[in-house]
C-alpha positions, 0 to 999 in steps of 0.5 A: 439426954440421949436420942430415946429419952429425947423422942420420948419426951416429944411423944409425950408432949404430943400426946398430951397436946393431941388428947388434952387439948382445946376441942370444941366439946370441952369448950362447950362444956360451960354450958353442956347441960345448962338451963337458963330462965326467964320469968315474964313481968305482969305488964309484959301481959303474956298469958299461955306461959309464965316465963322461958327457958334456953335449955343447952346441950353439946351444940344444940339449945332448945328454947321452951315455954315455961309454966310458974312451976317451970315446967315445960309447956312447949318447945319454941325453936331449936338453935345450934350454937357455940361460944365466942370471944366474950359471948355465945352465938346462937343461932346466927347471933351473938348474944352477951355470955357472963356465968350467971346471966345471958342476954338472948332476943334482948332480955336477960335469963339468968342460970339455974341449977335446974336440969331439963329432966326436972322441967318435964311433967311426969305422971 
């Protein structure tokens, strides 16, 4: 190999390292956009909501209110979060992360094929 082809190869390869690389945005892309639910039990006796919702976006997830039609009754907190080892740490916390279920504030919701646009009353 000849020093040119050589010097294109490394550039090459760098390149490639530098733009396709791990970032932190394709490492959050699992949960870009995702929605997570819960449903609250009868004996659990809440009565202003039916359920929760972690809706994610790129560093941020908005935790919700939930009427039995999942839609938005009102916004609860807003967390930054990011992923960690087997989990995601939101807030300040590290909750268990698997690709249907999370464990957050110790109770289980479970992944939707829901978007945050379909949960927002429309008139």
């Amino acid at each position: 190999m000849n020093v040119k082809t050589t010097t294109l190869i490394l550039v090459t390869l760098l390149g490639i390292l530098f733009l396709g690389g791990c970032s932190e945005e394709q490492e959050s892309s699992f949960l870009d956009n995702s929605v997570w639910i819960r449903q609250f039990k009868q004996e659990e006796a809440i009565t202003d909501a039916a359920g929760a919702a972690l809706c994610f976006g790129k560093k941020q997830v908005e935790y919700y209110a939930i009427d039995s039609d999942f839609k938005i009754l009102r916004l609860i907190d807003v967390f930054d979060y990011h992923l960690q080892d087997e989990g995601v740490v939101i807030g300040n916390q590290a909750y268990k992360l698997t690709e249907h279920t999370l464990m957050f504030d110790h109770r289980m919701f479970y992944r939707t094929d829901k978007h945050i646009e379909d949960m927002v009353w429309h008139e």
